[in-house]
C-alpha positions as CSV (number, residue, x, y, z in Angstrom):
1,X,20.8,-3.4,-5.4
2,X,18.4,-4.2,-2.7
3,X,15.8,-1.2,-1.8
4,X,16.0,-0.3,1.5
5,X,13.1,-1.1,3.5
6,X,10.9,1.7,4.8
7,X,8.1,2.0,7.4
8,X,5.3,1.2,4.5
9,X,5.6,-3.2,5.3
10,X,4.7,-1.5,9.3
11,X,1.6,0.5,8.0
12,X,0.1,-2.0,5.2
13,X,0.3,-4.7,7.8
14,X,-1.6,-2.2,10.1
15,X,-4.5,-1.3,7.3
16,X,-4.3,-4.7,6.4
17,X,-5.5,-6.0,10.0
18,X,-8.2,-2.9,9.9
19,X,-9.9,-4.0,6.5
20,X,-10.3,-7.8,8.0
21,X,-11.1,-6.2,11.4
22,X,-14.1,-4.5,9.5
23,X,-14.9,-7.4,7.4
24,X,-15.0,-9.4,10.1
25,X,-17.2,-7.2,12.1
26,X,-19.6,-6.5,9.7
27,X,-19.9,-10.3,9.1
28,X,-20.7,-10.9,13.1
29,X,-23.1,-8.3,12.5
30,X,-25.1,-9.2,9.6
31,X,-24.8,-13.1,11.1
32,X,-26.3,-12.3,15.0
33,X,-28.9,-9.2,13.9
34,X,-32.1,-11.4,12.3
35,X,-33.9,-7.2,12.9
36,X,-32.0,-3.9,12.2
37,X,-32.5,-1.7,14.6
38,X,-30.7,1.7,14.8
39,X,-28.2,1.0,16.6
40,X,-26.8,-2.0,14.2
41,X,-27.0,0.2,11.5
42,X,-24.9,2.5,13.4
43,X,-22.1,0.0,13.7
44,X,-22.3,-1.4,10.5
45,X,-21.7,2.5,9.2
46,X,-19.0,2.6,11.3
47,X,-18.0,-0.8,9.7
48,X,-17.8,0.5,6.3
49,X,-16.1,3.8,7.3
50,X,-13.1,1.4,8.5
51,X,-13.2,-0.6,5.9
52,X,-13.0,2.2,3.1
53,X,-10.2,4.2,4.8
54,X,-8.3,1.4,5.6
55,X,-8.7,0.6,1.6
56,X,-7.8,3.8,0.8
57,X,-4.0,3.5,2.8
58,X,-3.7,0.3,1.6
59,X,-4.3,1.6,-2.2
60,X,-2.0,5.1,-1.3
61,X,1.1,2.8,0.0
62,X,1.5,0.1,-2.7
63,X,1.3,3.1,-5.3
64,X,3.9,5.2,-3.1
65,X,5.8,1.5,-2.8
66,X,5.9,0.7,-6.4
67,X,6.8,4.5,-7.8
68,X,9.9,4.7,-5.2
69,X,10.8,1.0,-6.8
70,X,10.6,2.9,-10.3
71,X,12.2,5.9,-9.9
72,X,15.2,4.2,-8.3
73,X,15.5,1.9,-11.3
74,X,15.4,4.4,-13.8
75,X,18.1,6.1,-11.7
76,X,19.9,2.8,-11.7
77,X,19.6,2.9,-16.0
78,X,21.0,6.5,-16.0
79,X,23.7,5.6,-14.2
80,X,24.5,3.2,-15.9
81,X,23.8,4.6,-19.2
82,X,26.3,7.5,-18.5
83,X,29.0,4.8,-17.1
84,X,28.8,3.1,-20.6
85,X,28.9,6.2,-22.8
86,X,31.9,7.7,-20.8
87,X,33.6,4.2,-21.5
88,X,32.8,4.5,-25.6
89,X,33.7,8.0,-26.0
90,X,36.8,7.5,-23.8
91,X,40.2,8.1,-25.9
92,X,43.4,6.2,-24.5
93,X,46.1,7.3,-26.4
């Protein structure tokens, strides 16, 4: 049985492009500033604020991903648990 696809592929591929926005951000930064003044510090701050909450979705929707994939399979074994005791303990006379 094929799970049905939800909007999770739409929002990892959308914290996916943050966390290599910030990356590469961050990298163009460290690269062109040879002094740090304030206002590079600022950026890369913002840089890692990105970064970390766009780490954080990523973490949050492969764990929501993978527990729906669970919970449907162990619904999938009950099922099928139940179909195969109702065909033991089934009396044809």
């Amino acid at each position: 049985m094929k799970t049905a696809q939800t909007d999770n592929g739409l929002i990892l591929t959308l914290n996916l492009a943050g966390v290599i926005a910030a990356y590469v951000l961050l990298s163009i930064s460290l690269w062109l500033s040879t002094e740090v003044p304030l206002a590079t510090k600022g950026y890369w701050g913002m840089g890692v604020l990105l970064l970390t909450l766009s780490l954080i979705n990523v973490v949050k929707y492969r764990f929501d991903a993978q527990a729906s994939i669970d919970r449907i399979k162990q619904l999938e074994e009950a099922h099928n648990e139940r179909l195969l005791a109702e065909f033991v303990t089934d009396k044809k006379v």
